[in-house]
C-alpha positions as CSV (number, residue, x, y, z in Angstrom):
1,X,89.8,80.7,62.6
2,X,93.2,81.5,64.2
3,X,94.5,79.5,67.1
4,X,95.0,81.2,70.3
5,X,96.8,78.6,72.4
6,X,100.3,77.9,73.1
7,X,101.7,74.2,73.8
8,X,103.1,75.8,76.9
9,X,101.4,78.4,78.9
10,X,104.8,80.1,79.7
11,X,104.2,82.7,82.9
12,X,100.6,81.6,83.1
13,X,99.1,78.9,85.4
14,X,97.7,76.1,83.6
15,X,94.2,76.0,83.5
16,X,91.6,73.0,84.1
17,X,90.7,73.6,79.6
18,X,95.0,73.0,79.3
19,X,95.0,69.3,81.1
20,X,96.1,67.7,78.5
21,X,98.7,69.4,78.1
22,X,100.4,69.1,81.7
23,X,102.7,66.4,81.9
24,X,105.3,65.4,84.2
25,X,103.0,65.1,87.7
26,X,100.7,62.3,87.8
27,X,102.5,61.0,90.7
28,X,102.1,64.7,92.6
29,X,98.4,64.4,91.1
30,X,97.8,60.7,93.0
31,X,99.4,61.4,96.4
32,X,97.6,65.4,97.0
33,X,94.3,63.4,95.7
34,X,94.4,60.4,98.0
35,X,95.0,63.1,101.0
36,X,91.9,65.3,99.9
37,X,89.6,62.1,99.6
38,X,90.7,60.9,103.1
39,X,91.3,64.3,105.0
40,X,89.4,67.3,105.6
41,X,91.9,69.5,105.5
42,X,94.7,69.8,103.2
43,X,98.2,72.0,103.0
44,X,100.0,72.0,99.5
45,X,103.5,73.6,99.7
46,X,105.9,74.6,98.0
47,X,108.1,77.4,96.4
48,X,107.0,79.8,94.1
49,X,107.5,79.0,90.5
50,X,107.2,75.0,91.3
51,X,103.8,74.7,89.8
52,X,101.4,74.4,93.0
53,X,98.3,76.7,90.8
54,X,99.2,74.6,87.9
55,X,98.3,71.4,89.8
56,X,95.5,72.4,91.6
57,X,94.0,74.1,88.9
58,X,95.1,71.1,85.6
59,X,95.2,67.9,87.5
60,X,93.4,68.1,91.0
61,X,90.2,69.9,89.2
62,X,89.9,67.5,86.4
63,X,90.3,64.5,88.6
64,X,87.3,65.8,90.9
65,X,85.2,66.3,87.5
66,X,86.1,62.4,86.3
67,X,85.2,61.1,90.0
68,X,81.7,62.9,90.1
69,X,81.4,61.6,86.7
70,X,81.3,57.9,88.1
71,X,77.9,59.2,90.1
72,X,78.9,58.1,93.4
73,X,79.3,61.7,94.6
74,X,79.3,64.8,93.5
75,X,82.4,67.2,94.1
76,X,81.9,71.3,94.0
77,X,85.2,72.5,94.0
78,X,85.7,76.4,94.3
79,X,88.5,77.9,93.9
80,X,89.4,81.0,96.0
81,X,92.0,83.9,95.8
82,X,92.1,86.9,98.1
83,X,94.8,88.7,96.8
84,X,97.0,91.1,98.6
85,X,95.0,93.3,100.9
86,X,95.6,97.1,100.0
87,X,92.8,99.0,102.4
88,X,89.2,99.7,101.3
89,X,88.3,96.8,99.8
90,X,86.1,93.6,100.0
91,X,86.2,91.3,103.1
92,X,87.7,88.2,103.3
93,X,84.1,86.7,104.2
94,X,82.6,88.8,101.0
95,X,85.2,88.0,99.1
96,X,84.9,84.3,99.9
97,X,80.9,84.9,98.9
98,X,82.0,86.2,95.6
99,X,84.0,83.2,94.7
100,X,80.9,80.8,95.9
101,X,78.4,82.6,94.0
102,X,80.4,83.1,91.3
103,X,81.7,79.1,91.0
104,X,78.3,77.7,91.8
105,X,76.0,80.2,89.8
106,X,75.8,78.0,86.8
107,X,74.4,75.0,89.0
108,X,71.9,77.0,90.6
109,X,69.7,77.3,86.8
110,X,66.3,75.7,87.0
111,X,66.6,74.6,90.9
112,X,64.3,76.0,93.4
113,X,65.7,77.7,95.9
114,X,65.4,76.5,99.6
115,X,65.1,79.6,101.8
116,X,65.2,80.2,105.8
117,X,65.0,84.0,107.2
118,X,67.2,84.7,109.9
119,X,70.1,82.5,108.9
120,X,73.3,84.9,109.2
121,X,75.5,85.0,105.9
122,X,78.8,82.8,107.2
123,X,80.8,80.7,105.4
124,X,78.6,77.6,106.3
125,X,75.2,79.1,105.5
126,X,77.0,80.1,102.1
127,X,77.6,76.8,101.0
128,X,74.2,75.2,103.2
129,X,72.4,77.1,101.2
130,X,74.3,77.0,97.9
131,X,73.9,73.4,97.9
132,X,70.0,73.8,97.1
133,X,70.7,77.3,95.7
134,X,68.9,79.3,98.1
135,X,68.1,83.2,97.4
136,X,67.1,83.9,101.1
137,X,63.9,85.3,102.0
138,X,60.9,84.2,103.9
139,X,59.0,80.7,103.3
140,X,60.0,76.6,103.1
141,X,57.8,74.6,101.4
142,X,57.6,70.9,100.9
143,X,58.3,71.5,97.0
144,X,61.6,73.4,98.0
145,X,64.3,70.7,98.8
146,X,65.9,69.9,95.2
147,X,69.1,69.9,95.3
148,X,71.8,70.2,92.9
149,X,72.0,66.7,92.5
150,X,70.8,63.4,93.0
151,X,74.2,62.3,94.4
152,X,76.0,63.1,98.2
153,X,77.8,66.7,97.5
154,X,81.3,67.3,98.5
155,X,82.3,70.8,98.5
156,X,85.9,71.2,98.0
157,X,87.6,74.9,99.1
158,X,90.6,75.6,97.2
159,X,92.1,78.9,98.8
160,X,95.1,79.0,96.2
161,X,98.3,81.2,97.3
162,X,96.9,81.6,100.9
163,X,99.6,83.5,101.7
164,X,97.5,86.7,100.7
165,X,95.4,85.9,103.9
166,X,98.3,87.0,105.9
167,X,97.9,90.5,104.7
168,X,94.3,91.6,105.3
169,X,93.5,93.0,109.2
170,X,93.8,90.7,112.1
171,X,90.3,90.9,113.1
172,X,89.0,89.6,109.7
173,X,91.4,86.6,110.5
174,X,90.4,85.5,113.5
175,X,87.0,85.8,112.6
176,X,87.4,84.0,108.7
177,X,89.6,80.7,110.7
178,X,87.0,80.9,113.6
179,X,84.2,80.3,110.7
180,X,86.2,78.0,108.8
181,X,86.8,76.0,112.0
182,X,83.1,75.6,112.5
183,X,82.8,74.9,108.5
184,X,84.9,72.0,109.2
185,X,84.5,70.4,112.2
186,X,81.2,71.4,114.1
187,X,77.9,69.6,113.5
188,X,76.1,72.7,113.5
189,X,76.8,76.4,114.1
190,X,76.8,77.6,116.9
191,X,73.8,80.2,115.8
192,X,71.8,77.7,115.1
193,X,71.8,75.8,118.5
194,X,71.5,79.1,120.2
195,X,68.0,79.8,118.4
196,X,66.5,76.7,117.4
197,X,62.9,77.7,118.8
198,X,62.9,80.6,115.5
199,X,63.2,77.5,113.2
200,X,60.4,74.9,111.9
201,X,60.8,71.4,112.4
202,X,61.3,71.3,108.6
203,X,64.1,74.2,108.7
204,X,65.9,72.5,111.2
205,X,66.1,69.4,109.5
206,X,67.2,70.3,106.8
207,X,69.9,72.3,108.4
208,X,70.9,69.4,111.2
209,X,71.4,67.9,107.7
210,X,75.7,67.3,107.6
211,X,77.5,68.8,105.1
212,X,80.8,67.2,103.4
213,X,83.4,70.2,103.7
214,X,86.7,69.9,102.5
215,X,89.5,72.4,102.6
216,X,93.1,72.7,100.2
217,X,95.3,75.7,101.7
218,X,98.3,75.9,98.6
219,X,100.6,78.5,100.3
220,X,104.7,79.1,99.6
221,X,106.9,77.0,101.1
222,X,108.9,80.6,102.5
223,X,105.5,81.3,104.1
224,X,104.6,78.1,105.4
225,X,105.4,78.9,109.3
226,X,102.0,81.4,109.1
227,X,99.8,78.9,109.5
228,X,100.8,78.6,113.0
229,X,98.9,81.6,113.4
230,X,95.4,79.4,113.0
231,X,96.5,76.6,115.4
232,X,94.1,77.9,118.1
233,X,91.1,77.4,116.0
234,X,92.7,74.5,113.5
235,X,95.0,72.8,115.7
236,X,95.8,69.9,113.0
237,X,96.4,72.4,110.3
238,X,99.8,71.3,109.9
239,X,99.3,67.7,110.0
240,X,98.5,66.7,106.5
241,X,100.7,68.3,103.9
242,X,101.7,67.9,100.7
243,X,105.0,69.1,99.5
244,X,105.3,69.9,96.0
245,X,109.3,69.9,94.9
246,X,110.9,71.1,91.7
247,X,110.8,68.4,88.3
248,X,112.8,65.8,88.5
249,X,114.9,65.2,85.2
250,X,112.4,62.6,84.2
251,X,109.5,64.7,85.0
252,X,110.9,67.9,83.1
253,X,111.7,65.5,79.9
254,X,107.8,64.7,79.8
255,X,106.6,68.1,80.8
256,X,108.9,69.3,78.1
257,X,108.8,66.5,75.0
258,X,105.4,65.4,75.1
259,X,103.1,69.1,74.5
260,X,105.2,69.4,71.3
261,X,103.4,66.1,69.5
262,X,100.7,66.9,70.3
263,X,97.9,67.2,67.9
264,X,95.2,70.1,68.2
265,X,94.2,74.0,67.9
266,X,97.5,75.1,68.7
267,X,99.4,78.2,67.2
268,X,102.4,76.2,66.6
269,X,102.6,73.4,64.8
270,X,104.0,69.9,66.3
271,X,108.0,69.9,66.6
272,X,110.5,68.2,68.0
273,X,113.2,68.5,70.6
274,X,116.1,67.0,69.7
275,X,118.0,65.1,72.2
276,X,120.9,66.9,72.9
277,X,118.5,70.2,73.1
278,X,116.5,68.3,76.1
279,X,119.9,67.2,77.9
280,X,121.2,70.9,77.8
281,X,118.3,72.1,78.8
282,X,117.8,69.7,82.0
283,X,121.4,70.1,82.9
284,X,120.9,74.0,83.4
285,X,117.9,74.6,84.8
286,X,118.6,71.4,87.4
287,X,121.7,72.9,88.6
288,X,122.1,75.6,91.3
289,X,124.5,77.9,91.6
290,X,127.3,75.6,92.3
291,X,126.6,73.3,90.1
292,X,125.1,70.4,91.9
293,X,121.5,69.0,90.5
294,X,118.4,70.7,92.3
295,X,115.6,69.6,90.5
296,X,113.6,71.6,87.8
297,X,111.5,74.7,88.3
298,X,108.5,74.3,86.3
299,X,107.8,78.0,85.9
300,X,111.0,78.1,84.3
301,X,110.8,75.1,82.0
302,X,107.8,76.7,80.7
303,X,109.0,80.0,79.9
304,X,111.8,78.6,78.1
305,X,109.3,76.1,75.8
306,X,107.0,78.8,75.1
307,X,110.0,81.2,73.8
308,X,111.2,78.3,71.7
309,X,107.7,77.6,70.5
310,X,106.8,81.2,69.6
311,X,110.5,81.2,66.8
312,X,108.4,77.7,65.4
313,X,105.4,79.8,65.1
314,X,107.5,82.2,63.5
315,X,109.2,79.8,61.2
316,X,112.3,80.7,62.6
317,X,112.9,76.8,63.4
318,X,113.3,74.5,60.5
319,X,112.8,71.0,59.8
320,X,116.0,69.4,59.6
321,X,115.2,65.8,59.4
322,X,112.7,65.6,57.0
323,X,109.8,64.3,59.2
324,X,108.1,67.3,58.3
325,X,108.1,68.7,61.6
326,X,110.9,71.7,62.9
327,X,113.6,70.5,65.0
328,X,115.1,72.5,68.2
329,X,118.8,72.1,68.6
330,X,120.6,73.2,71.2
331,X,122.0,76.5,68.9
332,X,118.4,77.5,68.7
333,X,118.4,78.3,72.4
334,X,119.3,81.3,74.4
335,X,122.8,81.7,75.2
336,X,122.4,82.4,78.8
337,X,119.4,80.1,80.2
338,X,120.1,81.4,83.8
339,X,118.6,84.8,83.1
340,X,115.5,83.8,81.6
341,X,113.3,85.6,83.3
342,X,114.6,88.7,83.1
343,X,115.0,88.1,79.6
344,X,111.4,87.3,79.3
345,X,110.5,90.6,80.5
346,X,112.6,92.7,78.5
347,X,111.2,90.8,75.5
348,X,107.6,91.1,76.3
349,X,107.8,94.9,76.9
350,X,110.3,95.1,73.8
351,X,107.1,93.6,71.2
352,X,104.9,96.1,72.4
353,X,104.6,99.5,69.9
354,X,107.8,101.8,71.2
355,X,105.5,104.6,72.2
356,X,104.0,102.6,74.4
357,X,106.7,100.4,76.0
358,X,107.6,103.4,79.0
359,X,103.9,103.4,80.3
360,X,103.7,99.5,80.1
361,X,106.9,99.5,82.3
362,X,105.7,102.2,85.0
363,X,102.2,100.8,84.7
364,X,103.9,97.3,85.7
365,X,106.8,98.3,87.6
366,X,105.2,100.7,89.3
367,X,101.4,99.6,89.8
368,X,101.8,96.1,89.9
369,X,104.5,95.2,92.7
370,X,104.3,96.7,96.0
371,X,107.8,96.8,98.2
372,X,107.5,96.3,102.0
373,X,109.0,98.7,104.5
374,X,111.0,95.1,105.6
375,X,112.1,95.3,100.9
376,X,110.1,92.2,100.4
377,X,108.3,92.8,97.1
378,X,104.9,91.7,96.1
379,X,103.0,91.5,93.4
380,X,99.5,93.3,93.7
381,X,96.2,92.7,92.5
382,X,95.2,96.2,90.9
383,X,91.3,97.4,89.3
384,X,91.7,98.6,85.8
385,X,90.2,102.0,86.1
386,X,92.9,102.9,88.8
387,X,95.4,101.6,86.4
388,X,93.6,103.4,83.7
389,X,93.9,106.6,86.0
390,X,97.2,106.7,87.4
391,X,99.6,106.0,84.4
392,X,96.9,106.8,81.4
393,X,96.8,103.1,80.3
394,X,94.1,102.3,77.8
395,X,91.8,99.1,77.3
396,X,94.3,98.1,74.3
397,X,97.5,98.6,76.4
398,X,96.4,96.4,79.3
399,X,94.6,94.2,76.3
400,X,98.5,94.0,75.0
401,X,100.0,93.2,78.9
402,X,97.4,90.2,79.2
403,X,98.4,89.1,75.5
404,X,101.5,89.1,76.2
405,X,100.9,86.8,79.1
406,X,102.9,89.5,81.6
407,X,99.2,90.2,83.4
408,X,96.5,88.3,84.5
409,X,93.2,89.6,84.8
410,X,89.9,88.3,86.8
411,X,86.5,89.9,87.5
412,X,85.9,91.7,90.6
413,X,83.1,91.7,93.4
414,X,82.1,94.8,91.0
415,X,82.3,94.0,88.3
416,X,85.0,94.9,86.4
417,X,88.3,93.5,85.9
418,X,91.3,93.0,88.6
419,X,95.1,92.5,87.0
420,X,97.9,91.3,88.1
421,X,101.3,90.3,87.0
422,X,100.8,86.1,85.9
423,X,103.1,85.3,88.2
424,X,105.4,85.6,91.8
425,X,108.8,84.6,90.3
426,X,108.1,87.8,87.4
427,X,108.7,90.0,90.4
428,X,112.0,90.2,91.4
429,X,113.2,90.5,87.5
430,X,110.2,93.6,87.7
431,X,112.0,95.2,90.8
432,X,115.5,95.4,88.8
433,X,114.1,96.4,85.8
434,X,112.4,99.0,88.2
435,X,115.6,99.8,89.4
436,X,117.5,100.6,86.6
437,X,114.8,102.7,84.9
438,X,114.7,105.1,88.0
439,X,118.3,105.2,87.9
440,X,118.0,106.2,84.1
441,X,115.2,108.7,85.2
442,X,117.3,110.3,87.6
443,X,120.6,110.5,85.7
444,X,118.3,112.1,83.2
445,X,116.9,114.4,85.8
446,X,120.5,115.5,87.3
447,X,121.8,115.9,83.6
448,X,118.8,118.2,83.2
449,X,119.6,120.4,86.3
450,X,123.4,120.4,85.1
451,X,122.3,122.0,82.0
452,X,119.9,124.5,83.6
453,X,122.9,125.7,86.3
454,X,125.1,126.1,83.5
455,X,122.5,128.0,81.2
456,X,122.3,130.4,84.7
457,X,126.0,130.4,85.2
458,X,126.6,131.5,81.5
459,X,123.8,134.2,81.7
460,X,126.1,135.8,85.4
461,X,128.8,135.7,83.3
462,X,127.6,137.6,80.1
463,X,126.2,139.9,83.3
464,X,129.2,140.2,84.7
465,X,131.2,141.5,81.1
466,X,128.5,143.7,80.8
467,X,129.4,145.9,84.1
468,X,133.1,144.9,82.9
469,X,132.6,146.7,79.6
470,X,131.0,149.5,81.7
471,X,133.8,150.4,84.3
472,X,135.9,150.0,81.2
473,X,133.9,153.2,80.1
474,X,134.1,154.6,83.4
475,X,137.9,155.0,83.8
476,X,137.8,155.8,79.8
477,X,136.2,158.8,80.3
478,X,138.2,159.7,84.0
479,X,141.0,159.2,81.6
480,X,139.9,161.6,79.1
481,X,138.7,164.4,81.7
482,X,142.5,164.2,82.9
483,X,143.4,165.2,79.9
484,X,141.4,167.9,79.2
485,X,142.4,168.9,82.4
486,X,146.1,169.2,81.6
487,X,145.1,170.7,78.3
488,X,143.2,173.8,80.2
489,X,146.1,174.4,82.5
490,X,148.1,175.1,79.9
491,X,145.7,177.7,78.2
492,X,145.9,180.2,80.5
493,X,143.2,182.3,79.2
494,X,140.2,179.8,79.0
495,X,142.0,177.7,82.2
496,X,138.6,179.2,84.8
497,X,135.9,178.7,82.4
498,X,137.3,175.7,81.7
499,X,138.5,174.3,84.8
500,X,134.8,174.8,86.0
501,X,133.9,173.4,83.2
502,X,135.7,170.5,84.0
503,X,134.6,170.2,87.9
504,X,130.8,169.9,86.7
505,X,131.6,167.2,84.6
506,X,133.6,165.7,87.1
507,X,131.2,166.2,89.5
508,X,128.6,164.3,87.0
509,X,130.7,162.0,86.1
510,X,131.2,160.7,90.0
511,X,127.9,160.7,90.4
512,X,127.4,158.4,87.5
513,X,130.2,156.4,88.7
514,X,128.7,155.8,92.0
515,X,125.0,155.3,90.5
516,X,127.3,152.8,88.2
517,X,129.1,151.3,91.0
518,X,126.3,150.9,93.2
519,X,124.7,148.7,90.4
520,X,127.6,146.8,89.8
521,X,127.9,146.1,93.4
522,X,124.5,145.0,93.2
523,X,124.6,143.0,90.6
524,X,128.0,141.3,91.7
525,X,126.5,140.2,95.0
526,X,123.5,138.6,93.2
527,X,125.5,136.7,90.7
528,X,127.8,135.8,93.6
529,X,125.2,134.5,95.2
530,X,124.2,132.3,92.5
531,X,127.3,130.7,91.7
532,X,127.0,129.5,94.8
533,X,123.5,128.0,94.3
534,X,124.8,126.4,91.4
535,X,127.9,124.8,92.9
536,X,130.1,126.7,90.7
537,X,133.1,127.6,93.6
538,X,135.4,129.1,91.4
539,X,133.6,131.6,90.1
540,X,131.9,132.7,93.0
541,X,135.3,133.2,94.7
542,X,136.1,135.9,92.1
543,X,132.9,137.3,92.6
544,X,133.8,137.3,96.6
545,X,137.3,138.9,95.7
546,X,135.9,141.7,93.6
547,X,133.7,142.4,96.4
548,X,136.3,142.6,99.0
549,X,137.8,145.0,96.4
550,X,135.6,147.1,96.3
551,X,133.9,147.2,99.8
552,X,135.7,150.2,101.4
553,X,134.1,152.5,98.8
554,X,130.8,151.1,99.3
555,X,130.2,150.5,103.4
556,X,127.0,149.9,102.9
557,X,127.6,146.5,101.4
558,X,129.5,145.1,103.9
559,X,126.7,143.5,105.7
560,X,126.2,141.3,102.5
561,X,129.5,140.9,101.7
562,X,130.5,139.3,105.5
563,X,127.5,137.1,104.5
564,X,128.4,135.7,101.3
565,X,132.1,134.9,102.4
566,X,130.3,133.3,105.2
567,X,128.5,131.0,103.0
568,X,131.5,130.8,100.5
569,X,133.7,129.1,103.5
570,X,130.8,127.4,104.4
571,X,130.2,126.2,101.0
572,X,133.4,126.1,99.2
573,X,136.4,126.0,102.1
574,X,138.3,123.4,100.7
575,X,138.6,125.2,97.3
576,X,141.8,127.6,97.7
577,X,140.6,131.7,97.1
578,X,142.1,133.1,93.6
């Protein structure tokens, strides 16, 4: 069997299965825990790309796990994302029920489900009712009060990247903190002391029961101030925080060294960094743009080890030392660790099958990141059929994306699959790479119209030596009729039958001259006309002048003619006339 997983996750969160392989926050993981046990609600900060999912999702999960293991209590945790709101779609209160039902389904098999009519779906009766994994209808027997364990239950709300709330409409704001509120910090709803008399004795014990709620908003540091907006219904929202910073040096080293001994199903095998490898790559990524030390961005630390690991899976790293494991030195690395993720991008797209590497890029650059009237870009959280639809992806292509760890995907209320890109720091590298392919497009697209004009302006001028070639004729023959003119003068005796000979020739031939004429007038105000169309200045003012030429033999163009200089000053003023 071939193993799927990397030492280092690289864009992707870590997961709760990769715990043992996040190193380099214990202390983060001991200081966010000891406010969740003691507080009911909980803020995690930080920026983007410093590892706040990674955390939550690899440290904080696990640790509830090993606490309900010592069967004292019994933490649920359930994770919850919103995603950016795009019209149309789910709730926040559905989607919230999707994420409970979801989470909690597998501890609902072989308990009996409690159930009370009339209780309105909120987020408390979701979780009241969850915690005996009620289906509601009618009826409450004695027999129906198992719950989901034998120990006190903690449920433990992790809304991770909260900023997504933000986006959705302000009524299903209010209304989502005003229920959270009452999640946290009333006894009861206040339903259920407005309608008491409709409940049993039995009912309303067991909903007077208290339930242990407690809530974890993880949110970016740049978005931090819009939790102001909940102060009215969570006035201490802002009190207990946790602020998540980059790596320190020390942290990185572990977070870097220690996943490459490690023994296990991985696709590499172990390596080693090499000293002067680690110290290069701390100094970079620690220091900002003018060089002082700033602490370590995990997101970025990760990319880099998972590029290095994927040349050891390649065998492009060799063991040096003879320890039997490869060795990374510092000339393994990339030359220019500052544009990494950029880099990361390009190379992802660049291992995908050239015929496909365009519609990955619009399908990403197009369908996953949304730009803001304001230019702040976001990454959005897109169904696969739409994606399917709109750029003619198929199930292998977005297969390939989420292979390449560029997307994410995760089921939807309906069942199918929502993608988006793995992470927030991919999406400014996206938006350039955007950039420049539009500029490429339209470059392309102007070069295509510059060929097209000049295919038209080629086609006037093999038009225009055409009626050339036929005046030519014209005065040939005016030419020629002269002459036989002066010949039948002097021949006295044929000079009549001649001479009217001549004048009914001439007299055809005029005609044919101004039936010529007239067509060449005609068709030297339309290719005039769309010289100027095409930009082409010069040529149109010749057209113009022959015109002008021409005009007081032909009234009948003027009106067109006094047009088309019009437009030609217009146009084309500051050319000089030829």
């Amino acid at each position: 069997m071939i193993a799927i997983n990397f030492r280092y996750p690289g864009v992707q969160p870590f997961s709760k299965a990769q715990k043992d392989q996040f190193f380099g926050r214990d202390d983060d993981c001991e200081r966010l825990l000891d406010l969740i046990f003691l507080e009911k609600l909980t803020v995690l900060f930080g920026k983007s790309g410093y590892g706040k999912s990674s955390l939550l999702n690899a440290a904080i999960l696990p640790r509830l796990e090993e606490e309900t293991a010592k069967n004292r209590r019994h933490y649920v945790p359930v994770t919850v994302r919103f995603n950016l709101w795009m019209g149309g779609q789910d709730s926040l209160l559905q989607k919230f029920m999707f994420h409970v039902s979801h989470t909690l389904e597998p501890l609902r098999k072989n308990k009996v489900a409690r159930v009370i009519k009339g209780v309105p779906d909120t987020l408390w009766s979701q979780l009241k009712f969850a915690d005996v994994g009620v289906a509601q209808s009618e009826g409450l027997t004695s027999s129906q009060t198992l719950t989901l364990t034998n120990y006190p239950v903690t449920f433990v709300l992790i809304f991770d990247q909260f900023e997504e709330f933000f986006s959705y409409p302000h009524a299903q704001q209010q209304d989502f903190k005003r229920q959270l509120a009452e999640l946290l910090y009333a006894d009861v709803p206040t339903y259920l002391k407005q309608n008491e008399d409709r409940h049993t004795p039995e009912e309303l014990a067991f909903l007077y029961e208290k339930m242990d709620v407690k809530v974890i908003l993880s949110i970016r540091a740049d978005r931090l101030s819009d939790l102001d907006r909940l102060k009215d219904k969570l006035p201490a929202i802002l009190h207990k925080r946790y602020e998540l910073r980059a790596l320190s040096r020390e942290q990185a080293r572990e977070a870097l060294e220690k996943p490459a001994l490690l023994s296990g199903d991985f696709r590499s095998p172990a390596f080693n960094w090499q000293p002067e490898t680690t110290e290069r790559i701390l100094q970079e990524l620690s220091s900002d743009n003018t060089g002082r030390s700033s602490g370590v961005e995990a997101f970025q630390l990760q990319i880099l080890a998972q590029n290095i690991e994927s040349l050891v899976i390649r065998g492009d790293i060799k063991d040096r030392n003879g320890d039997g494991r490869p060795d990374v030195f510092p000339d393994d690395l990339p030359a220019d660790l500052s544009n990494i993720y950029a880099e990361y991008y390009r190379n992802k797209i660049a291992d995908l099958p050239a015929e496909r590497q365009l519609v990955a890029r619009k399908l990403v650059e197009d369908g996953l990141v949304f730009t803001g009237e304001q230019g702040e870009a976001r990454r959005l959280s897109m169904d696969g059929d739409v994606l399917r639809q709109q750029f003619g992806a198929d199930e292998a292509l977005l297969k390939s994306l989420e292979d390449t760890f560029l997307v994410r995907r995760e089921v939807n209320s309906l069942g199918g699959w929502n993608y988006e890109l793995s992470h927030d720091t991919l999406v400014k590298p996206v938006v350039q790479a955007r950039e420049i392919r539009r500029a490429e497009e339209e470059q392309l697209e102007n070069e295509r119209r510059t060929r097209e004009a000049e295919a038209q302006a080629a086609k006037e001028r093999r038009r225009r030596q055409r009626a050339n070639a036929l005046s030519f004729v014209a005065v040939l023959g005016l030419l020629i009729a002269a002459w036989q003119y002066w010949d039948a003068d002097n021949s006295r005796d044929l000079a009549e039958d001649r001479l009217r000979e001549v004048q009914l020739k001439e007299d055809q031939r005029k005609a044919a001259e101004r039936d010529k004429e007239e067509i060449f007038m005609s068709g030297q105000v339309q290719y005039t006309e769309n010289f100027l169309l095409a930009g082409e200045c010069r040529l149109a003012r010749q057209g113009l002048d022959t015109l002008i030429r021409l005009l007081p033999n032909h009234a009948t163009f003027k009106t067109e003619v006094d047009r088309i200089e019009q437009r030609w000053k217009a146009q084309c003023g500051r050319f000089p006339s030829e």
